[in-house]
MMTF fields as JSON, N, C-alpha, C and O atoms, coordinates in Angstrom:
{
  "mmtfVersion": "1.0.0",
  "mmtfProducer": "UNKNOWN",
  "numBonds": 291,
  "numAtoms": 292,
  "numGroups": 73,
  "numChains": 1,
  "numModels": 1,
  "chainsPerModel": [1],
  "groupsPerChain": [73],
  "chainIdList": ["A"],
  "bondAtomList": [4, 2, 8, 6, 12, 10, 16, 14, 20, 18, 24, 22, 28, 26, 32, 30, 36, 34, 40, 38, 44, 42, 48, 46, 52, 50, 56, 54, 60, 58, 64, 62, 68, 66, 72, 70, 76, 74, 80, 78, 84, 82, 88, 86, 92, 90, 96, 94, 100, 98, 104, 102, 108, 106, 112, 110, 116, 114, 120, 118, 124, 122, 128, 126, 132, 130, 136, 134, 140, 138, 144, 142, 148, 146, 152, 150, 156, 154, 160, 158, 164, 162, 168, 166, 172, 170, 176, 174, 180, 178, 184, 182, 188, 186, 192, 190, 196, 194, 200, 198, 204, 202, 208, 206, 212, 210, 216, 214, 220, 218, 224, 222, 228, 226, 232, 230, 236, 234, 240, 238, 244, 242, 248, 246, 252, 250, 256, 254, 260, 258, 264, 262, 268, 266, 272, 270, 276, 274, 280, 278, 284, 282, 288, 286],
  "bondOrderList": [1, 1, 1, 1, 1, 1, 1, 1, 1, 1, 1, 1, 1, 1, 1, 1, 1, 1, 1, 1, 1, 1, 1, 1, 1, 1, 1, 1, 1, 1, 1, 1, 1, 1, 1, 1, 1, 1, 1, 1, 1, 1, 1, 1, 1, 1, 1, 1, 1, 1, 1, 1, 1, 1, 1, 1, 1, 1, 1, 1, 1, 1, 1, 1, 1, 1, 1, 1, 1, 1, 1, 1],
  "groupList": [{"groupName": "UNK", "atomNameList": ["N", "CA", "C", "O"], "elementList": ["N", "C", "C", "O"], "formalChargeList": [0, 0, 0, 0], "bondAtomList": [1, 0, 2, 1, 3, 2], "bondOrderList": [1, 1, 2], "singleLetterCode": "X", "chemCompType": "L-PEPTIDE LINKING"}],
  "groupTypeList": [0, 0, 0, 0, 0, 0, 0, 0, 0, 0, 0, 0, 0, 0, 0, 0, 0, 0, 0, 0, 0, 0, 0, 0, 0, 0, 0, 0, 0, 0, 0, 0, 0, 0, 0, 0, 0, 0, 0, 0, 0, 0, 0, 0, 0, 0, 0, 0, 0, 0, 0, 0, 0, 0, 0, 0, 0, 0, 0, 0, 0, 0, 0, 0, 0, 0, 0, 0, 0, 0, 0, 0, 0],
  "groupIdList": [1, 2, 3, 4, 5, 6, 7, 8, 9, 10, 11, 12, 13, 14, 15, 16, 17, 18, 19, 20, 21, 22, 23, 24, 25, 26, 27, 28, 29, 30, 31, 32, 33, 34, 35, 36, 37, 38, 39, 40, 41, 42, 43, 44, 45, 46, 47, 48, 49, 50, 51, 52, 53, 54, 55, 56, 57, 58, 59, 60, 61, 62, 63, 64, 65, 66, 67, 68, 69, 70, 71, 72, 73],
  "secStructList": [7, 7, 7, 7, 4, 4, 4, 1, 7, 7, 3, 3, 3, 3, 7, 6, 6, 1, 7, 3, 3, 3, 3, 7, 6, 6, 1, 6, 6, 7, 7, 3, 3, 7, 1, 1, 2, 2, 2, 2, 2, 2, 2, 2, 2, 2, 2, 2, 2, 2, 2, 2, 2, 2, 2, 2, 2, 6, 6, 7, 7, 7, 7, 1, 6, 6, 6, 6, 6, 1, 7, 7, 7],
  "xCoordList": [-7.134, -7.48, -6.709, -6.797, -5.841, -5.506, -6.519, -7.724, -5.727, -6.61, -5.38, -4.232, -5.801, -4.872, -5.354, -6.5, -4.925, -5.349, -6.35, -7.303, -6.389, -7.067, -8.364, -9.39, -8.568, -10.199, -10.835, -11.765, -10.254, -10.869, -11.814, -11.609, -13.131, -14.339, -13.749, -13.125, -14.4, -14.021, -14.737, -14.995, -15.648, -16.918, -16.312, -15.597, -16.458, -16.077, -17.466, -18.305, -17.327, -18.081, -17.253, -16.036, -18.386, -17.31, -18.641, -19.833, -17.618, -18.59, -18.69, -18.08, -19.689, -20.142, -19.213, -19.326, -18.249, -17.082, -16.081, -15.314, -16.234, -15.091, -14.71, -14.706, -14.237, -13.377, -13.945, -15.038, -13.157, -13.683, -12.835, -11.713, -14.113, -13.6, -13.618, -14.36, -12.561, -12.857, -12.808, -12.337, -13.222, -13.398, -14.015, -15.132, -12.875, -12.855, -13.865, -13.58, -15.234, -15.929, -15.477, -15.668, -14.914, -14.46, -13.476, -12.991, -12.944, -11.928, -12.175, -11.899, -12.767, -13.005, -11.895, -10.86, -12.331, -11.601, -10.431, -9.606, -10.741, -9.716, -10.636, -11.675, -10.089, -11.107, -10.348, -10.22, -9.977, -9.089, -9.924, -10.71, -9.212, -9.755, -8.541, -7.312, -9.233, -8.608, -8.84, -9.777, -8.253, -8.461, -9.433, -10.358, -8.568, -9.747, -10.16, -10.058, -10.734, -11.476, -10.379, -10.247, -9.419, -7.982, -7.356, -7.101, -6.918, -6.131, -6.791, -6.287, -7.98, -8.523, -8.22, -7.529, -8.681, -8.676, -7.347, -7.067, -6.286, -4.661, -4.476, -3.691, -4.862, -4.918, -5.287, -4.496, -6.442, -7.355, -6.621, -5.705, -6.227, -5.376, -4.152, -4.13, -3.077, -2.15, -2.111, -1.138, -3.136, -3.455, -3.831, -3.358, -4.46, -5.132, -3.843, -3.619, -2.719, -1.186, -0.758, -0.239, -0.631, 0.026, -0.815, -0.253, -2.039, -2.672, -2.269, -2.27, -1.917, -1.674, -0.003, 0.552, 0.275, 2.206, 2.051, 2.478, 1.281, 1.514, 1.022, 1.756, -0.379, -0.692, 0.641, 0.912, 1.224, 2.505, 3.43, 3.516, 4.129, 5.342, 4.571, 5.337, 3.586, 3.109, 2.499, 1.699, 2.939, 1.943, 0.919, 0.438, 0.39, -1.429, -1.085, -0.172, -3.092, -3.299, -4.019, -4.552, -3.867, -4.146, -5.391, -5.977, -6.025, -7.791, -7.571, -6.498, -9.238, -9.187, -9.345, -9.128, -9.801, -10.048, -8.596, -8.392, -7.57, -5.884, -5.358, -4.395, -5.994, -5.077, -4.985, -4.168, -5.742, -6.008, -4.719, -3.876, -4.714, -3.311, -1.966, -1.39, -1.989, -0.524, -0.45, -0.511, -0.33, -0.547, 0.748, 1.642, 0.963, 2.53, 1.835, 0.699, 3.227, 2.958, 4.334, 4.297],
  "yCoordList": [-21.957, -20.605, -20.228, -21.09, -18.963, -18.867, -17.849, -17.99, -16.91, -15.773, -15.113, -15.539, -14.303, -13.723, -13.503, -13.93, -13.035, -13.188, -12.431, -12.754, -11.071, -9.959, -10.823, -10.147, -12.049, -11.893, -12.939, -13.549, -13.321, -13.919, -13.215, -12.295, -14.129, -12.895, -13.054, -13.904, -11.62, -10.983, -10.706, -9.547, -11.295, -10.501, -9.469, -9.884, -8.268, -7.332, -6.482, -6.037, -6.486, -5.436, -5.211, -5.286, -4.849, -3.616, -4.536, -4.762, -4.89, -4.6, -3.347, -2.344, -3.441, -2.173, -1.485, -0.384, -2.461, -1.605, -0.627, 0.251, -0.904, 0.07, -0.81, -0.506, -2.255, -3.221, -3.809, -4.267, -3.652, -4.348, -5.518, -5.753, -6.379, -7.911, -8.201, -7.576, -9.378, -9.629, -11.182, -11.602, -12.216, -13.459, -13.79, -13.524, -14.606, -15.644, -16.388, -17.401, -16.501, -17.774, -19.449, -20.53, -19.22, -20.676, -21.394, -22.352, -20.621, -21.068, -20.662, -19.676, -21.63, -22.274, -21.862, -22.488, -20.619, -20.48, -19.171, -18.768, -18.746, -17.51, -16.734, -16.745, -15.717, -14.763, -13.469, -13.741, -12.352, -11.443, -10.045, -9.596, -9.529, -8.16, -6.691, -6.682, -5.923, -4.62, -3.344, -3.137, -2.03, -1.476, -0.271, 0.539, -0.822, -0.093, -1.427, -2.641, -0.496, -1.861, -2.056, -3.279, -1.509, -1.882, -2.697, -3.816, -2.306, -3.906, -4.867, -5.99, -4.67, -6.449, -6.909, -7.922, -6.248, -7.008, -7.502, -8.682, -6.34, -7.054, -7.991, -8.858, -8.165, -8.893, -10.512, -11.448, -10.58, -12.352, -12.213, -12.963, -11.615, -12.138, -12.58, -13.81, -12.008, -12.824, -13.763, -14.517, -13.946, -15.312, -16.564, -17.7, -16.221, -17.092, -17.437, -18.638, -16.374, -17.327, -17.811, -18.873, -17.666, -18.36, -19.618, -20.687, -19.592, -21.506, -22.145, -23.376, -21.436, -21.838, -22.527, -23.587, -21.654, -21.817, -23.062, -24.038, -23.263, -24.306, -25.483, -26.47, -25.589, -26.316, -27.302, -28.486, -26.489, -26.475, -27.419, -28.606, -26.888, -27.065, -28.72, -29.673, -28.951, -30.483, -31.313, -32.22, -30.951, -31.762, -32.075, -32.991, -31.529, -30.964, -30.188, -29.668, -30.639, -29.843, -28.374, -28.248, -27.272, -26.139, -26.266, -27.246, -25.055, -24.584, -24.672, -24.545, -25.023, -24.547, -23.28, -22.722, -22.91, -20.587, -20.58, -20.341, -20.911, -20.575, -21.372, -20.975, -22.547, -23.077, -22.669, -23.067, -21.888, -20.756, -20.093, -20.107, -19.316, -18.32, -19.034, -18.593, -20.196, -20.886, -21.996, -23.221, -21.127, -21.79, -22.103, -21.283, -23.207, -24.034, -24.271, -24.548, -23.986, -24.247, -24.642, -24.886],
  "zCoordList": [-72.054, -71.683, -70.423, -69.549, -70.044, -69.281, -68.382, -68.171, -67.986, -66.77, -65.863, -65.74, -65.454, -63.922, -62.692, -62.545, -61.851, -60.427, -60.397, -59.689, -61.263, -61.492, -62.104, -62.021, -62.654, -63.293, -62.602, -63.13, -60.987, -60.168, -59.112, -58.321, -59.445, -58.722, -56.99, -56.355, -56.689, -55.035, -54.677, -55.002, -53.814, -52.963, -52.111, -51.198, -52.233, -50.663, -50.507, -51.291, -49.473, -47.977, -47.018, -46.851, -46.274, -44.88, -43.916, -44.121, -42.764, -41.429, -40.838, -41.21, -39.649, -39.194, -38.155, -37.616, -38.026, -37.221, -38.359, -37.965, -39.462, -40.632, -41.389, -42.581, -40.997, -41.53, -43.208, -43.541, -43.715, -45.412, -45.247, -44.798, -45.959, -45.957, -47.656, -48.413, -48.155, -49.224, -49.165, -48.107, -50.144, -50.069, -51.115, -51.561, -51.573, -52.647, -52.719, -52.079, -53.271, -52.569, -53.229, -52.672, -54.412, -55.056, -54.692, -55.294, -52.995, -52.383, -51.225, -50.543, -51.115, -49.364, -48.354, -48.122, -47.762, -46.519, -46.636, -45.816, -47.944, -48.573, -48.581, -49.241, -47.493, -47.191, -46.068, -44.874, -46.514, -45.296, -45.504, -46.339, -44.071, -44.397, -44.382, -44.318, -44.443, -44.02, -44.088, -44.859, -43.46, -43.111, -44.701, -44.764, -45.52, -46.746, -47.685, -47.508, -48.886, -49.809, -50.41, -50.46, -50.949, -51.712, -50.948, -51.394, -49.482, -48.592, -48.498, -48.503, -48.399, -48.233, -49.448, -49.559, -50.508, -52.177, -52.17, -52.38, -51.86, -51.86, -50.857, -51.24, -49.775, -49.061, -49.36, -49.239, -49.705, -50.124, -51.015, -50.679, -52.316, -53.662, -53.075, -53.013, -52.598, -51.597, -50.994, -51.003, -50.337, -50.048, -51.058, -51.028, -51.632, -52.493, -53.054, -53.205, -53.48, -54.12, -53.088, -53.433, -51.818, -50.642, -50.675, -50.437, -50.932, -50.835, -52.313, -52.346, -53.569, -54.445, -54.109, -54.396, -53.579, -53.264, -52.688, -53.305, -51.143, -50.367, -51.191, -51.156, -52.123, -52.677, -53.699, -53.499, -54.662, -55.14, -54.354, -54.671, -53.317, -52.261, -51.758, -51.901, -51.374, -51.016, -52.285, -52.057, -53.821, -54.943, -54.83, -55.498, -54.109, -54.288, -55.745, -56.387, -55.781, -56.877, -56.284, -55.182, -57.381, -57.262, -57.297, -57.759, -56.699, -56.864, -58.167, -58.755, -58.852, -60.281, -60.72, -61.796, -59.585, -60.013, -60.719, -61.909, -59.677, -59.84, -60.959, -61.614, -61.213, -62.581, -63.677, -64.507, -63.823, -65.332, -65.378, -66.275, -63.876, -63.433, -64.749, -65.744, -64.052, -63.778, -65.487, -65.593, -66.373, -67.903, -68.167, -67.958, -68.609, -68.759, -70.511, -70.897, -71.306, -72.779, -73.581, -74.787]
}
């Protein structure tokens, strides 16, 4: 089964200063914000491929949210 970045769940809210946060919770520590609810969402999904990338670049293995992403056939 594969998936895309798009059908990985995103918690977002806003703190009470304006700021919307979004965060991955099945990935520990992937979590950004910004100035609307669309940049944060673009924001943590970016990231989440930047820990997939670094994961990659050192032969670590990927989160499993992300291995769905990354279907080799």
């Amino acid at each position: 089964m594969t998936g895309t970045i798009e059908s990985i769940p995103i918690l977002v809210g806003r703190e009470e200063d304006g700021r919307w946060w979004a965060d991955i919770e099945s990935m520990p520590g992937v979590m950004a914000y910004g100035a609307t609810r669309d940049a944060a969402i673009a924001a943590v999904r970016s990231l989440a491929l930047r820990v997939a990338a670094d994961c990659i670049d050192h032969g670590e293995e990927v989160p499993d949210v992300l291995a769905k992403v990354f279907s080799v056939t």
